[in-house]
Residue, then its C-alpha position, 0 to 999 in steps of 0.5 A: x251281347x256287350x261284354x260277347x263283342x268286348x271278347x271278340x274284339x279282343x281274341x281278333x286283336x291277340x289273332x292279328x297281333x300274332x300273325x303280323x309281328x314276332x315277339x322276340x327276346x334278345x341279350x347282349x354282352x360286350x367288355x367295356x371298352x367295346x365300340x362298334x368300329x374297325x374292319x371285320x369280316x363275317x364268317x358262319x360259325x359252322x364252317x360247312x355252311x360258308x359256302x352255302x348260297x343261304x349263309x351268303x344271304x345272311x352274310x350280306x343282311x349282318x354286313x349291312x347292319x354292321x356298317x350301319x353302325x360304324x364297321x367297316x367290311x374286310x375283304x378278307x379274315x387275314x386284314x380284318x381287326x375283328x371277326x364276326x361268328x354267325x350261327x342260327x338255328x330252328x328246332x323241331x317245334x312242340x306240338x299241343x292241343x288248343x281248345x277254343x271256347x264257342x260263347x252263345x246265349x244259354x237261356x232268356x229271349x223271347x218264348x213262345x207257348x201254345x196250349x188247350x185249357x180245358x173247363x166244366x163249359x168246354x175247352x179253348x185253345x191260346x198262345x202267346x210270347x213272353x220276354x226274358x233278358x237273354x243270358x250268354x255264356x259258353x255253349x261249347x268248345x273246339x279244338x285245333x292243333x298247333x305247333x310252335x318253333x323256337x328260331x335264334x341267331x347269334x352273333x360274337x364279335x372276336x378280336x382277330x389277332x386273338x383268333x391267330x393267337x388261338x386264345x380267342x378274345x370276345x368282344x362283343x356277343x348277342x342272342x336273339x329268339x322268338x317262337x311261333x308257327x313259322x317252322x322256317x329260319x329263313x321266315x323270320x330270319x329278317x325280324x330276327x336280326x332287326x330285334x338284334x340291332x335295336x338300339x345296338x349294341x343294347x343294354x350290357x347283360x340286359x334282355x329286352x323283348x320287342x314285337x317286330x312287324x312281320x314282312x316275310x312269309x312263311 
């Protein structure tokens, strides 16, 4: 029975953990001499979606972060020193079959027997209980189905005379992703952007994962 509440305890926890934080991984590369400050402005990196109600609620969560960090905004792509290119995305999720195993007690406990015990004088009847050590194991399975969505942001940070130039010059680019049930961008859009500024602007080529508390719904 110990070692049964050892493994309950510990599937209730992983089912917690998953339901309250989003495991993320994220990568950065930057040249250099890359500071986080200047002026820059944010634009999608699909254009039609710039004047998307939705883009503009990122727009306005990258900006905040960036200013966090030392940018300050531009009013304007034609003033800015660097342009901030967002793009995110969701695929369409792969499904699979989860089998669950059901643990129980397979054999021991206590056993009842009862019978007739027949003789040259007669017969008789008895009962009686006898006590085992009871055994645990698996007593059988369930099945469930799930599917489970990769969601990513990205973000390149361009110098903005490049751009005027048409030889775009990189600064600065991330990736974050995560997976799970969330079928959703706008779900986990915040964990995702929160993992993207951890420690920003991170470790140069490095990718680092992080569980994110989860706050939205989905």
């Amino acid at each position: 029975m110990k070692y049964l509440k050892i493994i309950a305890l510990g599937l209730c926890a992983l089912y917690i953990t998953a339901c309250t934080s989003v495991h993320t991984k994220t990568t950065a590369f930057y040249t250099p001499a890359y500071a986080s400050s200047g002026s820059i402005f944010v634009i999608s990196a699909d254009a039609e979606k710039n004047n998307l109600l939705e883009f503009a609620s990122y727009k306005k969560k990258f900006e905040d972060k960036l200013v966090s960090y030392g940018y300050s905004i531009a009013t304007n792509a034609n003033d800015a020193e660097y342009i901030a290119i967002v793009a995110y995305g969701i695929d369409n999720g792969k499904s699979a079959v989860i089998s669950t195993p059901i643990f129980g007690q397979t054999g021991g406990g206590t056993t009842y027997s009862s019978g007739t015990v027949y003789g040259t004088g007669g017969s008789a009847s008895y009962s009686g209980s006898s006590y085992t050590m009871p055994t645990y194991g698996v007593v059988g399975s369930s099945t469930s189905s799930s599917t489970t969505y990769t969601r990513a942001i990205a973000l390149d940070i361009v110098d903005a005379n490049s751009l005027k130039a048409d030889q775009p010059k990189k600064v600065y680019e991330s990736r974050v992703k995560s997976s799970g049930s969330c079928s959703v961008i706008a779900g986990v859009f915040n964990e995702l952007l929160e993992a993207m500024f951890k420690g920003f602007p991170g470790d140069n080529g490095k990718t680092r994962s992080a569980q994110i508390p989860y706050k939205g719904q989905c």
